[in-house]
C-alpha positions in Angstrom: -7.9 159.1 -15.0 -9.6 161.1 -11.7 -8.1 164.1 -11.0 -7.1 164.4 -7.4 -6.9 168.1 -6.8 -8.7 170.7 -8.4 -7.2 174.5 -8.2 -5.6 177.0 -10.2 -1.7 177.8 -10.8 -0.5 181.5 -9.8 1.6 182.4 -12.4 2.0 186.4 -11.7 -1.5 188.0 -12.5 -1.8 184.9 -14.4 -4.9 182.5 -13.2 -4.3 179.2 -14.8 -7.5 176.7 -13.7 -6.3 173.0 -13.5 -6.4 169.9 -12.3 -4.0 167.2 -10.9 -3.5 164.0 -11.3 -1.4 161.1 -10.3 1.2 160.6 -12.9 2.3 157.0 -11.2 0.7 153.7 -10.8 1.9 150.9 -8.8 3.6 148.2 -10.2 4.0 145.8 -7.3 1.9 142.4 -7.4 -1.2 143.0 -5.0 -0.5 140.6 -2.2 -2.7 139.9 0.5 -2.2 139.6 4.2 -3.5 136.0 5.7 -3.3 134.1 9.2 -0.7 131.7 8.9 -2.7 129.0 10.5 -5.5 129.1 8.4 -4.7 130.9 5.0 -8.0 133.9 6.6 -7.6 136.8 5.4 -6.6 139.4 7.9 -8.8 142.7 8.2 -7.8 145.9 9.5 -11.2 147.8 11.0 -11.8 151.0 12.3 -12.7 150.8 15.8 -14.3 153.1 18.3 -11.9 152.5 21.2 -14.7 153.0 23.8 -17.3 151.1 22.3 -15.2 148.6 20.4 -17.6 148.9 17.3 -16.5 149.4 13.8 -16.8 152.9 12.5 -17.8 154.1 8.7 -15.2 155.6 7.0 -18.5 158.3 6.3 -18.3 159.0 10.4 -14.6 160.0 10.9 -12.9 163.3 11.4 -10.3 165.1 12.8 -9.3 166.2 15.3 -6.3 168.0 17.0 -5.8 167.1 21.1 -5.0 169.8 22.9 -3.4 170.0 26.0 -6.3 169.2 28.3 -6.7 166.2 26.5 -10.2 168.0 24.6 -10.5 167.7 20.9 -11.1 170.5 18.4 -13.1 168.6 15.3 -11.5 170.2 12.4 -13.5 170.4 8.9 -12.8 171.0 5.3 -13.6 173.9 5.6 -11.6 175.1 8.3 -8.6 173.1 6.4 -9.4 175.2 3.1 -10.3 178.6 6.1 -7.0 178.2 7.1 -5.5 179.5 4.1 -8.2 179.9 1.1 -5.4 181.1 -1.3 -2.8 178.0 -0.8 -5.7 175.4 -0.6 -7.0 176.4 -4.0 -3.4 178.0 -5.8 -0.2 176.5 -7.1 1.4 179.4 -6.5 5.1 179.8 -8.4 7.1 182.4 -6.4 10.1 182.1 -8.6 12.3 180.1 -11.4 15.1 178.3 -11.0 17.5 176.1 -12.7 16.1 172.2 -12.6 19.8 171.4 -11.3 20.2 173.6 -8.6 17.8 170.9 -7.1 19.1 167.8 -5.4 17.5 164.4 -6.2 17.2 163.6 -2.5 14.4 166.3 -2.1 12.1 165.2 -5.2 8.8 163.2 -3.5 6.0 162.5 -6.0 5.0 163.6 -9.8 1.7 164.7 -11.1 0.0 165.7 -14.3 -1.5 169.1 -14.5 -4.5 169.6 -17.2 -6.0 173.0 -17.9 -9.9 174.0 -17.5 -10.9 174.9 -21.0 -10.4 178.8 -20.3 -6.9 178.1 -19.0 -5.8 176.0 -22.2 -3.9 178.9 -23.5 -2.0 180.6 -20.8 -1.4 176.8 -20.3 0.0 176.5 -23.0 1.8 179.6 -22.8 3.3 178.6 -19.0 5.0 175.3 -20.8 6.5 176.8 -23.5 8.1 179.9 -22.0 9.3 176.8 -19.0 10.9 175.0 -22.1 12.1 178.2 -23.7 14.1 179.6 -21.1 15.2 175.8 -18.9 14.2 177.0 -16.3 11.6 175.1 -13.4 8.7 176.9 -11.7 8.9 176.7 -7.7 5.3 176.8 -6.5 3.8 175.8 -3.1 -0.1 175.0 -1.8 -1.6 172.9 0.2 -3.4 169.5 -0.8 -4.7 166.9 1.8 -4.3 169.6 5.0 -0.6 169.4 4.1 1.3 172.4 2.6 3.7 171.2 -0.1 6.5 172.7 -2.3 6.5 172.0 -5.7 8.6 172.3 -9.2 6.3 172.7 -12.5 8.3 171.7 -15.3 7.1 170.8 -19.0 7.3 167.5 -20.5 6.4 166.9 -23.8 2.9 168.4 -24.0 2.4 167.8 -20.1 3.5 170.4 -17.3 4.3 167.8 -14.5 4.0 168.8 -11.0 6.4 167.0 -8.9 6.2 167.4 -5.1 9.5 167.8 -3.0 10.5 167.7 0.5 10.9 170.5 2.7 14.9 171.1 3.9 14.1 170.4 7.3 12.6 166.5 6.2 15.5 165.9 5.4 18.1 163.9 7.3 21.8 165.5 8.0 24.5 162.9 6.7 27.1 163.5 9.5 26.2 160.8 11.8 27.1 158.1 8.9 30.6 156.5 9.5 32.0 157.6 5.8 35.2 157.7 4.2 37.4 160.5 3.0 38.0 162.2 -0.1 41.4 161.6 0.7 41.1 157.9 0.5 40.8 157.6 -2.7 44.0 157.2 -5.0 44.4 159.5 -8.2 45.3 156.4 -10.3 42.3 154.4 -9.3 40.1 157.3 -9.5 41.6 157.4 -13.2 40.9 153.8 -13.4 37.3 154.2 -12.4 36.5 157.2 -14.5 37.5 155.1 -17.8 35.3 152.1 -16.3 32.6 155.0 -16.4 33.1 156.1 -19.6 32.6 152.5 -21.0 29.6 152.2 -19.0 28.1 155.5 -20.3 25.0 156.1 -22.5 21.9 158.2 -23.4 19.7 157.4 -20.6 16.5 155.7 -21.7 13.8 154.7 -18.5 11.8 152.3 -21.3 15.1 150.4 -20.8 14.2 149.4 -17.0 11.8 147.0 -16.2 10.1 145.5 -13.5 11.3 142.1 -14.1 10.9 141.0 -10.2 7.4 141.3 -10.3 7.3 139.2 -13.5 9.6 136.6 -11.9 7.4 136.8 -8.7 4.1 136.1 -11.1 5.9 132.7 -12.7 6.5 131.2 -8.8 3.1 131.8 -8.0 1.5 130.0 -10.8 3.9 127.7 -10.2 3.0 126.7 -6.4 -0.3 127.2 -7.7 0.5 124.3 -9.9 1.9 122.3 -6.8 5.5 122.5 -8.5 8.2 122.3 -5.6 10.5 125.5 -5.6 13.8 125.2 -5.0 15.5 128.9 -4.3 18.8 129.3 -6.3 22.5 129.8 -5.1 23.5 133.2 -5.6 26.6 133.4 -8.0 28.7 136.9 -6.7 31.5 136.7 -9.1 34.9 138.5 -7.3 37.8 139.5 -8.3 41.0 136.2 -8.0 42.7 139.5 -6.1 41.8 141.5 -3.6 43.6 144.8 -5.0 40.9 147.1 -5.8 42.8 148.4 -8.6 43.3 145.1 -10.2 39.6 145.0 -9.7 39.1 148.0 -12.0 41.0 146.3 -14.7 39.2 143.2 -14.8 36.1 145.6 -14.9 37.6 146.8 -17.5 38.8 144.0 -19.4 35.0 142.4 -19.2 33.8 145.2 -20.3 35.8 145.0 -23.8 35.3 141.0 -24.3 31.3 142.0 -24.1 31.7 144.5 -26.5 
């Protein structure tokens, strides 16, 4: 693996050196975008909208316009001037409980690998994060972007995963939702037990990507020249239109299956 990010974690008058990297890959099909007309494939360039000549990706920066409409050119070293300490620290500023944090604000994991000299207050870091159950809240910047970020061990591996600031995320209110009080206590009963017989110890290795795979066999298939025919979808409903009738054919299903 390439590490993306090189640094150090803060952790109190601790100075961890590490590196990151990505912890996901992709696994989409890489598909191409062509002209329709022609099967070409379609290239996006980088062009100099004055000149209309292709640029290098080796001759681009950035810039910031200001309100005259004049550019400040901004290096990376005015990025890392801006603030030395959060462009080179993943800085924890306090521990929490992994709970206390809502799904909706978790954005992307990474793995974090110590420098040689750090391999023991690495080490140290992911234990005493295993020991107490607790999550490390750190922030720095990577990419000219300031991030917040929980540190929390797993397995041998302290994985960085990058969350969302509170403002990035949107306010619910202007959704047309239902009630608490819609729901009925005997259905809710009915819908817990169909929960219950549902339940197990999660396990991701489980889930798989079986789209891509079905995706795979149609290409080679057209590749063959074999015609392809989509298929009906089968929804299977309920005979009645009582939802808590629909719970307990849910529920009867569920036992002939078992």
């Amino acid at each position: 693996m390439r590490s993306i990010w090189t640094g150090a974690i803060g952790f109190g008058l601790v100075n961890i050196p590490v590196k990151l990297y990505s912890a996901t890959e992709s696994s989409t099909l890489d598909l191409d975008m062509l002209d329709k007309k022609d099967h070409s494939n379609i290239r996006f360039v980088r062009v100099n909208e004055k000149t209309g000549k292709e640029v290098d990706w080796a001759n681009i920066v950035k810039g910031y316009r200001m309100p005259n409409d004049q550019y400040v050119v901004l290096t990376d070293k005015d990025f890392e001037a801006a603030s030395v300490k959060k462009s080179k620290t993943i800085e924890i500023t306090e521990f929490v409980k992994e709970s206390e944090i809502e799904s909706v604000y978790y954005e992307t994991p990474y793995y974090i690998e110590p420098d040689k000299s750090g391999a023991r207050a690495y080490a140290l870091l992911r234990e005493a994060l295993e020991k107490s159950g607790k999550v490390g809240v750190a922030t720095f910047v990577m990419r000219s972007r300031e991030t917040i970020a929980v540190l929390k061990p797993a397995g041998k591996v302290i994985v960085l995963n990058r969350i969302r600031f509170s403002e990035e995320i949107r306010d619910p209110e202007d959704l047309d939702l239902p009630a608490k009080s819609a729901v009925k206590s005997n259905e809710l009963k009915m819908a817990i037990t169909l929960i219950d017989q549902l339940s197990g110890k999660f396990n991701i290795a489980r889930y798989k990507d079986t789209y891509s795979a079905e995706l795979m066999k149609l290409i080679k298939a057209k590749a063959k020249g074999k015609a392809i025919r989509t298929p009906a979808l089968k929804v299977v409903h309920s005979k009645s239109t009582d939802l808590m009738d629909q719970l307990k054919a849910s529920l009867t299903k569920r036992k002939k299956a078992s």
